[in-house]
LODO-233270 format. One record per residue: x, y, z negated of N, C-alpha, C, O, CB in turn. Coordinates in Angstrom, 1 decimal, padded with zeros to 4 digits. Glycine has a CB too. Layout:
# residues N
    n_u    n_v    n_w   ca_u   ca_v   ca_w    c_u    c_v    c_w    o_u    o_v    o_w   cb_u   cb_v   cb_w
      X      Y      Z      X      Y      Z      X      Y      Z      X      Y      Z      X      Y      Z
...
***
This chain:
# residues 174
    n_u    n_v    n_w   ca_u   ca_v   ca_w    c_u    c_v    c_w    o_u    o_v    o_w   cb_u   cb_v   cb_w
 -096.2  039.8 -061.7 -096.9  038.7 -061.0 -096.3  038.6 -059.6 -096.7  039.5 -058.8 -098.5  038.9 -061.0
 -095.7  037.9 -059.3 -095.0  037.4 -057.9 -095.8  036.6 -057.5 -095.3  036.4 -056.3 -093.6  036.8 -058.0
 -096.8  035.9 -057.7 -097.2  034.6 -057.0 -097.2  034.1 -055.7 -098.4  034.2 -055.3 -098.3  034.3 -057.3
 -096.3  033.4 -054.7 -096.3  033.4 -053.5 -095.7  034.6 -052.7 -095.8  034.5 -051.5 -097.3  033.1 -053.3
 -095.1  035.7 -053.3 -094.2  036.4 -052.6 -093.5  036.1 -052.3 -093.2  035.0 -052.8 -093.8  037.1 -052.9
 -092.4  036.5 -051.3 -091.5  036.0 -050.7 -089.8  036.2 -051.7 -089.2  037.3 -052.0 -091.7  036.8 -049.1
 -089.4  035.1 -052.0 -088.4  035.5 -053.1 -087.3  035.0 -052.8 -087.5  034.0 -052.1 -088.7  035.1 -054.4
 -085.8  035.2 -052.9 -084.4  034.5 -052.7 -083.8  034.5 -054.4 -084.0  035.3 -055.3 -083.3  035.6 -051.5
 -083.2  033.6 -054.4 -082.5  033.0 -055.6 -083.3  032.2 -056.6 -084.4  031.8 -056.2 -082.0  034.1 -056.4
 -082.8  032.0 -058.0 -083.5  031.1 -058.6 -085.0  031.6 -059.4 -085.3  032.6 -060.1 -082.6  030.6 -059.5
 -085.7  030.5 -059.0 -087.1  030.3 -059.3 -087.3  031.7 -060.9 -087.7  032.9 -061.1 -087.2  028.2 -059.7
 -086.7  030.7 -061.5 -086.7  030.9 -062.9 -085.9  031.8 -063.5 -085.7  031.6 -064.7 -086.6  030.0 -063.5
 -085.4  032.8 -062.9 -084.2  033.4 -063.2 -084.5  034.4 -064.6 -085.5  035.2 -064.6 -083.6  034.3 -061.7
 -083.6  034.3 -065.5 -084.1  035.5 -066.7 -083.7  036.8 -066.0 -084.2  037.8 -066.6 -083.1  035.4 -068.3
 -082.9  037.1 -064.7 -083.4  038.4 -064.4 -084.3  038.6 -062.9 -084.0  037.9 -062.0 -082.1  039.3 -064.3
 -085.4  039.4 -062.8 -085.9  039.4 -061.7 -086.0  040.9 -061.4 -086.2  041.9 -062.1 -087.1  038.6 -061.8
 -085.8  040.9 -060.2 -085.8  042.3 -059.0 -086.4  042.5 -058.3 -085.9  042.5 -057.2 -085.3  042.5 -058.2
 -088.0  042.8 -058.3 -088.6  043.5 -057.1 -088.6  044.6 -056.4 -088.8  045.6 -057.0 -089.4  043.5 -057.1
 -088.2  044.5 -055.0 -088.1  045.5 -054.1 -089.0  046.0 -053.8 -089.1  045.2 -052.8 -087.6  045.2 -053.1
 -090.3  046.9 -053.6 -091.2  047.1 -053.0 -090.4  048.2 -051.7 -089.7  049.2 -052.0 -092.5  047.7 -054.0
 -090.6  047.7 -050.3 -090.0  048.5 -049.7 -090.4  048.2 -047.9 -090.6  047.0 -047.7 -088.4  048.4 -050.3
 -090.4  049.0 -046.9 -090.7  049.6 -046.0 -089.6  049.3 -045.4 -088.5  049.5 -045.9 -091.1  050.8 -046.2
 -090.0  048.6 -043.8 -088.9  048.1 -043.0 -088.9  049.3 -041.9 -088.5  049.2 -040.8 -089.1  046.5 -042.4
 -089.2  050.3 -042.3 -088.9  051.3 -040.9 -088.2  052.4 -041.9 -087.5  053.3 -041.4 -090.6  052.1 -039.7
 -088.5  052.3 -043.0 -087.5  053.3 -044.4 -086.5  053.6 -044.5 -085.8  052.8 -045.1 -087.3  053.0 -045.6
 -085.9  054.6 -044.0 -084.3  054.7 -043.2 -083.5  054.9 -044.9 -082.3  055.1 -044.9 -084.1  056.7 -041.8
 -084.0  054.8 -046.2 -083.4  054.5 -047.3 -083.2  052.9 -047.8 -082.3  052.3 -048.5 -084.2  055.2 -048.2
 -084.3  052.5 -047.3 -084.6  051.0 -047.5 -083.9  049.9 -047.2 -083.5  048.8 -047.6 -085.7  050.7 -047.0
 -083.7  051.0 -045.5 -082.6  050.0 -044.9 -081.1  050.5 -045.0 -080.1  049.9 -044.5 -082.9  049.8 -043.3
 -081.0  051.9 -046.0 -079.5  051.6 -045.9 -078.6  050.8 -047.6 -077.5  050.7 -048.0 -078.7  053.4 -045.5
 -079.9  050.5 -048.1 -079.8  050.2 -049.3 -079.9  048.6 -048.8 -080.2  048.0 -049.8 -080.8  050.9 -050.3
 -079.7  047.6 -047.7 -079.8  046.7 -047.6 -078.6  045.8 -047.4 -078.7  044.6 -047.3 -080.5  046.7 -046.9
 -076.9  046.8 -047.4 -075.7  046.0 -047.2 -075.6  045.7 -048.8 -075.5  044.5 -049.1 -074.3  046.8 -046.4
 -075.7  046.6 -049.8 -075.7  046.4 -051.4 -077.0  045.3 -051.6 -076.9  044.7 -052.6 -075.9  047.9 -052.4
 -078.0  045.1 -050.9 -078.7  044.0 -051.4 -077.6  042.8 -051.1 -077.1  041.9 -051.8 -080.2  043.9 -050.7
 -077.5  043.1 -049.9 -076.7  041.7 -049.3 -075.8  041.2 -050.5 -076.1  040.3 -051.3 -075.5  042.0 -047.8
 -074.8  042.1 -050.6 -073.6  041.9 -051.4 -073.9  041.3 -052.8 -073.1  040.5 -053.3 -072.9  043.1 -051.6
 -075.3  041.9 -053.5 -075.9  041.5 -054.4 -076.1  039.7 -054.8 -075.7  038.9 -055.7 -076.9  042.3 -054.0
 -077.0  039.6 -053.4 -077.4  038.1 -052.6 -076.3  037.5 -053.4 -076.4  036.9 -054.5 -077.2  038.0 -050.6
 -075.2  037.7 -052.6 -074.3  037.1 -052.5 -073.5  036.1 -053.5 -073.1  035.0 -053.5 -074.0  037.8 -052.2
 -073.2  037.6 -054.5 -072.8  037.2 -055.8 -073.3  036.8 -056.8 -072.6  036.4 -057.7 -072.4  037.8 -056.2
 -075.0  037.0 -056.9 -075.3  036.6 -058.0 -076.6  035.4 -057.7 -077.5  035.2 -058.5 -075.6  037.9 -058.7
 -076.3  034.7 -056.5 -076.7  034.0 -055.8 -076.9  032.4 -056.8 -075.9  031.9 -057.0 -075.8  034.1 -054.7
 -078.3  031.7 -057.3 -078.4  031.2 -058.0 -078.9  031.8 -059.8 -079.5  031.0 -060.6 -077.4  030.7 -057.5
 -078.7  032.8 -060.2 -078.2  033.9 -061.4 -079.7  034.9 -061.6 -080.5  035.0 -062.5 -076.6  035.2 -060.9
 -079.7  035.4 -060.3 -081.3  036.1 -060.2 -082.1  035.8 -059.3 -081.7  035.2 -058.3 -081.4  037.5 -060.1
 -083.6  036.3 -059.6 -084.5  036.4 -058.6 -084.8  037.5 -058.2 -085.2  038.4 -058.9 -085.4  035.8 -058.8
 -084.6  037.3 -056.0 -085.2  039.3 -056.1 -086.5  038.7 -055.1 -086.6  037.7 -054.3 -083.6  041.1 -054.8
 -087.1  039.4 -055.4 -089.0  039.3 -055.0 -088.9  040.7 -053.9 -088.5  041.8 -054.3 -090.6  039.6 -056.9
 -089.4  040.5 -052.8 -089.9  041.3 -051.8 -090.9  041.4 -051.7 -091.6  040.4 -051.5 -089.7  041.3 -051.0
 -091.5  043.0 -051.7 -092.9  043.3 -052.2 -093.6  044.3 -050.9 -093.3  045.4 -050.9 -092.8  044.4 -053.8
 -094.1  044.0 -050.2 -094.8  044.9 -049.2 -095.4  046.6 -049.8 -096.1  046.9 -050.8 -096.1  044.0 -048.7
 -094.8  047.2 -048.9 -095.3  049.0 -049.0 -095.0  049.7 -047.9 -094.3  050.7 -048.0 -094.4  050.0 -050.3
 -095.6  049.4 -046.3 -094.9  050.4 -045.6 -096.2  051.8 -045.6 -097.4  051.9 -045.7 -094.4  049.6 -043.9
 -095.6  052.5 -045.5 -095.9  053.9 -045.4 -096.6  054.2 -044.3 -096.6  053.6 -043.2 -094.7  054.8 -045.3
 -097.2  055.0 -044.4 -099.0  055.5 -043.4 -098.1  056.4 -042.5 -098.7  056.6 -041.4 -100.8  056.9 -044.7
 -097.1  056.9 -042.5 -096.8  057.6 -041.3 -095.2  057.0 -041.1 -094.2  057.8 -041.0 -097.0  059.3 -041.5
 -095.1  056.0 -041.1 -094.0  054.7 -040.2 -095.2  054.1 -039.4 -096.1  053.9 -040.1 -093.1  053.2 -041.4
 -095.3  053.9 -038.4 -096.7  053.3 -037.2 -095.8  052.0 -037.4 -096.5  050.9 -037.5 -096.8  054.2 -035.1
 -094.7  051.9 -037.4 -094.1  050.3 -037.0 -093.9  049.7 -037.8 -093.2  048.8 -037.5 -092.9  050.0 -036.5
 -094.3  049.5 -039.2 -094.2  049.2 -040.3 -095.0  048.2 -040.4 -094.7  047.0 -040.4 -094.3  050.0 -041.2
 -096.3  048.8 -040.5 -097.4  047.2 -041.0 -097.2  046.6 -040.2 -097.0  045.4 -040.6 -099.1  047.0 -041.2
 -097.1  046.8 -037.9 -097.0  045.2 -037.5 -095.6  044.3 -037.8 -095.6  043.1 -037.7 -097.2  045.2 -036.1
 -094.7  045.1 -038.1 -093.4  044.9 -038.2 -093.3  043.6 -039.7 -092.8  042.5 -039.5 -092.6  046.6 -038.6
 -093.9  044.0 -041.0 -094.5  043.3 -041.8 -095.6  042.4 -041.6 -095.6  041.3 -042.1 -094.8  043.9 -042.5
 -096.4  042.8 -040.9 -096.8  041.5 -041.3 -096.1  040.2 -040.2 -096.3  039.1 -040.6 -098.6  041.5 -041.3
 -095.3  040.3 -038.7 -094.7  039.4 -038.2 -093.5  038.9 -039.1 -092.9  037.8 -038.9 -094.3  040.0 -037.0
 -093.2  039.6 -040.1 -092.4  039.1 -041.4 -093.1  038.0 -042.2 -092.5  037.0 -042.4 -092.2  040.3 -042.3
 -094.2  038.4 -042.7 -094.9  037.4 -043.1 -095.4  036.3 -042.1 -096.1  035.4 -042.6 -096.0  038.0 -043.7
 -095.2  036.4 -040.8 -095.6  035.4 -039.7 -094.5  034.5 -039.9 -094.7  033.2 -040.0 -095.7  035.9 -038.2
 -093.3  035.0 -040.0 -091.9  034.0 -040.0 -092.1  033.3 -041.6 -092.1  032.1 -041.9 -090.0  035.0 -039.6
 -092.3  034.5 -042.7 -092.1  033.6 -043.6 -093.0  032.5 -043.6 -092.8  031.9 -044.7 -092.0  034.1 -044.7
 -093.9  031.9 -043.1 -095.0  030.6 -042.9 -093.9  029.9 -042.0 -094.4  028.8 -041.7 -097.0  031.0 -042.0
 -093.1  030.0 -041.5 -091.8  029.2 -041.0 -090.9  029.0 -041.8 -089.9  028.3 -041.3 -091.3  029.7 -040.1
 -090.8  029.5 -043.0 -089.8  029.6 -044.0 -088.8  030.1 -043.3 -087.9  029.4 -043.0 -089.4  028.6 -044.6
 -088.8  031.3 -042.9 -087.6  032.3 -042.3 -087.7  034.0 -042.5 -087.4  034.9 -041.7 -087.5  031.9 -040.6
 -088.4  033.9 -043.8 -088.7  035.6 -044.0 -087.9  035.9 -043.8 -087.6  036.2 -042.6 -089.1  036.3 -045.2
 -086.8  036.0 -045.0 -085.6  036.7 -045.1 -084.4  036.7 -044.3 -083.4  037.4 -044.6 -085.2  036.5 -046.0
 -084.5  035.8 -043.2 -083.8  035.6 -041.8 -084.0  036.6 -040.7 -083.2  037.1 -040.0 -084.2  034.5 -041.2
 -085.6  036.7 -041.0 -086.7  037.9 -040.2 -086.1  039.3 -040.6 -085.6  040.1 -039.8 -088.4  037.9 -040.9
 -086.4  039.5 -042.2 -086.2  040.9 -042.9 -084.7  041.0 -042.3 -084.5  042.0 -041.6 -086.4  040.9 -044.8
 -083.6  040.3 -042.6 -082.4  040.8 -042.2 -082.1  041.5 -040.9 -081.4  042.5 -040.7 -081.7  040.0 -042.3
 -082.8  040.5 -039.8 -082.8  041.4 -038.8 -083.6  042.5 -038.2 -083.4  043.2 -037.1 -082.6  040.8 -038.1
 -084.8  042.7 -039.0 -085.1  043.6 -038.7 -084.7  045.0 -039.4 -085.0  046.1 -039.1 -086.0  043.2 -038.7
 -084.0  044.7 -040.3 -083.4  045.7 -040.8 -082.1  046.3 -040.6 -081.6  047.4 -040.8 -083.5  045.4 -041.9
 -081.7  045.1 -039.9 -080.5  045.8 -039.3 -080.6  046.2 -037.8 -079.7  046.4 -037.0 -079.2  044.9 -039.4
 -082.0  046.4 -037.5 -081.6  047.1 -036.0 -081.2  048.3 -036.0 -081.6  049.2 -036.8 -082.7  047.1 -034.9
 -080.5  048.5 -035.1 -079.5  050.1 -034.7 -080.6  051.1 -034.5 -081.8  050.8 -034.2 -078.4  050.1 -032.9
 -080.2  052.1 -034.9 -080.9  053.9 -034.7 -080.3  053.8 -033.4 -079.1  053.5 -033.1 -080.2  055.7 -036.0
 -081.8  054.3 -032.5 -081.0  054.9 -031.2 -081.0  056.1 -031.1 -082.0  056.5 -030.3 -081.3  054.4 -030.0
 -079.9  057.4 -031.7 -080.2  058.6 -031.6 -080.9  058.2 -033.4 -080.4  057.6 -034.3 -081.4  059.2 -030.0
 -082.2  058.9 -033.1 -083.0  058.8 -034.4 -084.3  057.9 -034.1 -085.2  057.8 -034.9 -083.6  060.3 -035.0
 -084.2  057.5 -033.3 -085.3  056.5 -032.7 -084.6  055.1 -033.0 -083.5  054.7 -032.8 -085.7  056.7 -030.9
 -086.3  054.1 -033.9 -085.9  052.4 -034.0 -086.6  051.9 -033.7 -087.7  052.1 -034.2 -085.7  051.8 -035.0
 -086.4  050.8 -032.4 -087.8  050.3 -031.4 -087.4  048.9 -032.5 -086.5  048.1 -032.6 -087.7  050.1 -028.9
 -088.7  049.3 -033.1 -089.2  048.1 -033.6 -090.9  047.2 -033.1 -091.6  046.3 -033.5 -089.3  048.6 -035.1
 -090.8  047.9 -032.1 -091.8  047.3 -031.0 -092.1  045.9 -031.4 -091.2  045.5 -032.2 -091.3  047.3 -029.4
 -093.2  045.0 -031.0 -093.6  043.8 -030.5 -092.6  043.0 -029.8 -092.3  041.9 -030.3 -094.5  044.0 -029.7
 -092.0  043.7 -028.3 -091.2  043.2 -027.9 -089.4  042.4 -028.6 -088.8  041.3 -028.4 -091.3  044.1 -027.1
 -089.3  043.3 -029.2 -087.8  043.7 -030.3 -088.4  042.3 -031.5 -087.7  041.3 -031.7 -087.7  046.1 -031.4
 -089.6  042.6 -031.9 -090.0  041.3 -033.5 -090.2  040.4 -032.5 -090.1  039.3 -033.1 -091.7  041.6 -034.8
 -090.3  040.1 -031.6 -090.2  038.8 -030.4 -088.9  038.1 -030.5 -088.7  036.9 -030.8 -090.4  039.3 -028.8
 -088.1  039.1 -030.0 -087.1  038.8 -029.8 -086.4  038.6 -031.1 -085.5  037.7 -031.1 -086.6  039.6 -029.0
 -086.7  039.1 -032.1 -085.8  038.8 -033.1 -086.6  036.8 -033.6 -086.1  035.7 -033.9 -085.8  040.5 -034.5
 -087.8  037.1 -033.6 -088.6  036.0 -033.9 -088.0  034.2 -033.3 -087.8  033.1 -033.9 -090.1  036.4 -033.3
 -087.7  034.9 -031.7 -086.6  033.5 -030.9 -085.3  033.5 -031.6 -084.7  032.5 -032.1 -086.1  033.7 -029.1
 -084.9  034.6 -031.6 -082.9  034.3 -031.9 -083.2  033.4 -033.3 -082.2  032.9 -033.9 -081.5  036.3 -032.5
 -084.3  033.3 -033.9 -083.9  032.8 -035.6 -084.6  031.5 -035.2 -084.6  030.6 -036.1 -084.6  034.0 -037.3
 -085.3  031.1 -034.0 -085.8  030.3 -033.5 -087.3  029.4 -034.2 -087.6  028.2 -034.3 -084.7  029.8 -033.3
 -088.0  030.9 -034.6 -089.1  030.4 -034.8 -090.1  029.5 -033.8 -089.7  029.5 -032.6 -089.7  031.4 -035.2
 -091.2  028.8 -034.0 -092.1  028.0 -033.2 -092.9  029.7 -032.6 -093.7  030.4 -033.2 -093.2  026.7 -034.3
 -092.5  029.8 -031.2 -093.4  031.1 -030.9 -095.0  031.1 -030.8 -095.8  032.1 -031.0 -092.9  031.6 -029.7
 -095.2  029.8 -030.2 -096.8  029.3 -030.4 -097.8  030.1 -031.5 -098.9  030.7 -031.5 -096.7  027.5 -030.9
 -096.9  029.8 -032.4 -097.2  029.9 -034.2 -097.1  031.3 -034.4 -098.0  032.1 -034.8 -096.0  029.1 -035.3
 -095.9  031.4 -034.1 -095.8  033.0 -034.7 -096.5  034.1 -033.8 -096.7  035.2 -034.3 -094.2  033.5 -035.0
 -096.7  033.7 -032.6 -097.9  034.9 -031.7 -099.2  034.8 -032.4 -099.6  035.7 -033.2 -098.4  034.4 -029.8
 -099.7  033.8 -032.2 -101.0  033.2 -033.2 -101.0  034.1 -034.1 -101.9  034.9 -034.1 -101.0  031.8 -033.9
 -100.0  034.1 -035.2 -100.1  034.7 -037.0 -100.1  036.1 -036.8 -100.8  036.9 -037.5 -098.7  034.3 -038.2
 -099.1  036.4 -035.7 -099.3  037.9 -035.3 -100.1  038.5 -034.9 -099.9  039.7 -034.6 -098.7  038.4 -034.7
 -100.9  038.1 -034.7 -102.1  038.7 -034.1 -103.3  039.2 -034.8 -104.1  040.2 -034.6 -102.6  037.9 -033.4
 -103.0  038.1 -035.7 -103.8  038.3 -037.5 -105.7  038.4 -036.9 -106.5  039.3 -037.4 -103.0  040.6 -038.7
 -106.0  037.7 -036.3 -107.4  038.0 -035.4 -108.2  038.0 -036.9 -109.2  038.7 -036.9 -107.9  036.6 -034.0
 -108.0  037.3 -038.0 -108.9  037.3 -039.4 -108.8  038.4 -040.1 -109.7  038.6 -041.0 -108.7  036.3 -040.4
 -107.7  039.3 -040.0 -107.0  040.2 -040.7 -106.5  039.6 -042.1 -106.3  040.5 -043.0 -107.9  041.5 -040.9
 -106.2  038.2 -042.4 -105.7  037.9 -043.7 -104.0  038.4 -044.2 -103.6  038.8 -045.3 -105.8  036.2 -043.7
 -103.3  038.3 -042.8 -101.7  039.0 -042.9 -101.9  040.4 -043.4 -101.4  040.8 -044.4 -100.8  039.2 -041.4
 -102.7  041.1 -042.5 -102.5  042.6 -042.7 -103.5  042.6 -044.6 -102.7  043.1 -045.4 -103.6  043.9 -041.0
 -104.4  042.3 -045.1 -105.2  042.4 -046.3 -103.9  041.7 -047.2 -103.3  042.6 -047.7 -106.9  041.6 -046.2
 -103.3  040.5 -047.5 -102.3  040.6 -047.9 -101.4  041.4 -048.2 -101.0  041.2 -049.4 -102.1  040.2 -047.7
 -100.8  042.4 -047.7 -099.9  043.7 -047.3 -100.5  044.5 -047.6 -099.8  045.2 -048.4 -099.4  044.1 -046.0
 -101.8  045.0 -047.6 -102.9  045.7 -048.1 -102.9  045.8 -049.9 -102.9  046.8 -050.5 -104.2  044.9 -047.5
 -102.8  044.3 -050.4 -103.0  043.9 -051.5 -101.4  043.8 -052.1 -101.3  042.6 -052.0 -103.9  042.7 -051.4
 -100.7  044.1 -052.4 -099.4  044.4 -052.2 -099.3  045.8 -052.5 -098.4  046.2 -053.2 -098.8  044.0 -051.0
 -100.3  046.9 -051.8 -099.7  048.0 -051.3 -100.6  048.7 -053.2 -100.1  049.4 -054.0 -100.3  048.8 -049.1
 -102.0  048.1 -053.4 -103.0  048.4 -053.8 -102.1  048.4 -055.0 -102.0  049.4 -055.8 -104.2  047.5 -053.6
 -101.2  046.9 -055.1 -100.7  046.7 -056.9 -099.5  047.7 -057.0 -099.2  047.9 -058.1 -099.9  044.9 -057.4
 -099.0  048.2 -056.1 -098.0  049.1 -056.1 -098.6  050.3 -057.3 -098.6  050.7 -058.5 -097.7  049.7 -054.4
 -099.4  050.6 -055.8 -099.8  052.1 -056.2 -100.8  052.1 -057.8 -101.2  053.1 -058.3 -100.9  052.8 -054.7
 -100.9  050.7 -058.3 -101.7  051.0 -059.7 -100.7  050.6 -060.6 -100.9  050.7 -061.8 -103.1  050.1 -060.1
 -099.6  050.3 -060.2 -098.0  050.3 -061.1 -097.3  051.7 -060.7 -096.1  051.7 -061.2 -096.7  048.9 -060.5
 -097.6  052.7 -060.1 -097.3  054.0 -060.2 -095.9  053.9 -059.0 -094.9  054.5 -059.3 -097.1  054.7 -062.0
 -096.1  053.0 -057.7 -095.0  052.8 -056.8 -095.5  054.1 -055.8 -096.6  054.0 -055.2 -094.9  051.1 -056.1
 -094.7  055.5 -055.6 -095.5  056.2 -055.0 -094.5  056.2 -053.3 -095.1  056.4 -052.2 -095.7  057.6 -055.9
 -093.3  056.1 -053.5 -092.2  055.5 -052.1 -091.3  054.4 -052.1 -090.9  053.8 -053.0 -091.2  056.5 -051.7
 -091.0  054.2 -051.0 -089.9  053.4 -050.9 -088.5  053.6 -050.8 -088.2  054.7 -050.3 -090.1  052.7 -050.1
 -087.5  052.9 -051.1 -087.4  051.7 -052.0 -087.9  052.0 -053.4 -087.7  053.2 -053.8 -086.0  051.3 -052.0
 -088.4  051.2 -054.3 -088.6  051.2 -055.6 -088.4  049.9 -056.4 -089.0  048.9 -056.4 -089.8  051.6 -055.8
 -087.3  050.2 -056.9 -086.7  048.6 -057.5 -087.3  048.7 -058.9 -087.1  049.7 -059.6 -084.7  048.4 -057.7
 -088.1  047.5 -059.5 -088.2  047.2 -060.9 -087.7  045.5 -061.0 -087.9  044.5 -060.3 -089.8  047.6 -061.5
 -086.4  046.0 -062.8 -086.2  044.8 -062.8 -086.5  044.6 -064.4 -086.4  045.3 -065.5 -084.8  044.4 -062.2
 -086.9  043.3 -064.0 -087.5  042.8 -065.1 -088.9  043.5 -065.6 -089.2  043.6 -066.8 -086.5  042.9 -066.0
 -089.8  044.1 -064.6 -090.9  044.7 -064.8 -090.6  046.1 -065.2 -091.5  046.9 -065.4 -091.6  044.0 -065.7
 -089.2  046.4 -065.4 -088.8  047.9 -065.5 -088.4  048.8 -064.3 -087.6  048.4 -063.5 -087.8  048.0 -066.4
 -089.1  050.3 -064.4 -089.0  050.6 -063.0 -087.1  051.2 -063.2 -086.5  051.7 -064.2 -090.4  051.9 -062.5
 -086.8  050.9 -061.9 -085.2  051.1 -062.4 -084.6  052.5 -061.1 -084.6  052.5 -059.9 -084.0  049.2 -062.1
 -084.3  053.4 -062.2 -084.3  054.6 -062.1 -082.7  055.3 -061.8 -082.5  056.3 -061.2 -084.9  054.9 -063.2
 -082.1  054.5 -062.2 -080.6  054.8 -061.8 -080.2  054.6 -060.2 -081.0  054.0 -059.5 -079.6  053.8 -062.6
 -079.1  055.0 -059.8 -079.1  055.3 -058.2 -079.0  053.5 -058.2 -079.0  052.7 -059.1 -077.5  056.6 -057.3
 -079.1  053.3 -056.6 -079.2  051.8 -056.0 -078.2  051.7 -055.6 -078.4  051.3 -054.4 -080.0  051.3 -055.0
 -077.1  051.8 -055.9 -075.7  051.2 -055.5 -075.5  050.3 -056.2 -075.8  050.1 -057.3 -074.6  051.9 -055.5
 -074.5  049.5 -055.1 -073.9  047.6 -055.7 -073.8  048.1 -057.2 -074.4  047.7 -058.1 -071.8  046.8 -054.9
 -072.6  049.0 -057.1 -072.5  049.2 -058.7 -073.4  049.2 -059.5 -073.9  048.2 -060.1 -071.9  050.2 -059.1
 -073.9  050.5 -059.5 -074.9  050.7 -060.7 -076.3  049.3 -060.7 -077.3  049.2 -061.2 -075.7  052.5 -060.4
 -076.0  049.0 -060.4 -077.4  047.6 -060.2 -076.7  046.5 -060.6 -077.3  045.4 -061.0 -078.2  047.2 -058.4
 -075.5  046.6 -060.5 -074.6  045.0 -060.7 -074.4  045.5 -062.1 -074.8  044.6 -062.9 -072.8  044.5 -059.5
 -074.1  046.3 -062.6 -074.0  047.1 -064.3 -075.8  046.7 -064.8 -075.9  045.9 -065.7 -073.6  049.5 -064.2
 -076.7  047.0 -064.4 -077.9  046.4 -064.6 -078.2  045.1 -064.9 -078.9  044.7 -065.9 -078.3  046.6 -063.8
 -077.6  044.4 -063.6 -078.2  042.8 -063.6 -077.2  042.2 -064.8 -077.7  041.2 -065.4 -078.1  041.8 -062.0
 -076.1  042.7 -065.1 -074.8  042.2 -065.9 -075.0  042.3 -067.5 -074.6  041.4 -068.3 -073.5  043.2 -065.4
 -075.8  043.5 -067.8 -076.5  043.7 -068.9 -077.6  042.9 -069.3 -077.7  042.7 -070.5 -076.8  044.7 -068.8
 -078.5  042.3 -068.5 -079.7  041.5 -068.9 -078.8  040.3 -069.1 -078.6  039.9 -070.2 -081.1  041.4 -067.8
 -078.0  039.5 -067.8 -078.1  038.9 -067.9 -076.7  038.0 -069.4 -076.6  036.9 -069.9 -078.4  038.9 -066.7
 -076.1  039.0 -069.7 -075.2  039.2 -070.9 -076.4  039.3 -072.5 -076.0  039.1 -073.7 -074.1  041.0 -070.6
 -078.1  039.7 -071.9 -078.4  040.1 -073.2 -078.6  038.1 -073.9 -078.8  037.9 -075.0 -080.1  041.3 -073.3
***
C-alpha cells in the first residue's frame, strides 16, 4: 500500500521498490549513487516508493524528514532527498541542522513562506505521518535501514546497481 507516498517512475509499473530508509543512515546514503544510476536507467520501467524510518538514535532524522515531506507539498521531494543525502561527512559529523534543510530548501527554490510554516508541523500531522510509516514498517518486520522490498518481497541480496538491476531484469523479463 503506497497511497500518497512519495514515488519516482511509472505510476503503474509491474515492478515496484520500496525503500524504507533514514536520511542520517550512513548505509542509506551510500546506497544512494546505485539508486541514482538505477533512476536512471530504468526510468519510466519501475516504480521506487520512499518509505519513512528514521531511527530513535539519529536526532536529525525526523526533522530532516519531515522538511522532506514539507518540499514534497511543493512537488520537490526527491530534489530535497537528493540533497540531503548527499551532504558531505565532516570528519564523522553531518550538520543536517535547520539551518543546512533551509538552505538546501532555497537552492531547489522552494516557496520559503510555505515550507517554514510545514516545518514547524504546529498540528503534528508531518511528524504522525512519519510516525505512521514507521508503525507499517515495524508490523512488516522492517527492523533497520535501508530495507528494500520489491514487489512486496523483502529483498535480501546485497544493494548493489548490479545485484538489484539482476532483480528488477528478472521481474521485469517474467
Amino acid at each position: 500500500v503506497n497511497d500518497g507516498k512519495p514515488f519516482w517512475g511509472k505510476a503503474d509499473a509491474k515492478v515496484v521498490i520500496t525503500e524504507f530508509s533514514d536520511f542520517e543512515c550512513p548505509y542509506c546514503r551510500q546506497m544512494q549513487g546505485d539508486v541514482q544510476r538505477l533512476k536512471a536507467e530504468y526510468s519510466g520501467k519501475i516504480k521506487w516508493v520512499f518509505r519513512n524510518f528514521p531511527l530513535d538514535f539519529h536526532p536529525q532524522a525526523m526533522p530532516s524528514h519531515i522538511a522532506a515531506q514539507c518540499a514534497g507539498k511543493q512537488a520537490k521531494y526527491f530534489e530535497f532527498q537528493t540533497k540531503v543525502f548527499s551532504i558531505p561527512y565532516n570528519g564523522r559529523e553531518l550538520d543536517m541542522s535547520p539551518a543546512q534543510l533551509d538552505r538546501i530548501a532555497q537552492s531547489i527554490g522552494l516557496n520559503m513562506q510555505a515550507y517554514t510554516q510545514c516545518k514547524a508541523d504546529k498540528d503534528g500531522k508531518e511528524r504522525e505521518a512519519i510516525e505512521a510509516d514507521m508503525r507499517y514498517a515495524q508490523k512488516i518486520g522492517v527492523r533497520g535501514t535501508p530495507t528494500i522490498y520489491i514487489n512486496g518481497v523483502l529483498y535480501q541480496q546485497e544493494r548493489s546497481y548490479e545485484a538489484m538491476k539482476q532483480a528488477i531484469d528478472k521481474l521485469l523479463d517474467s
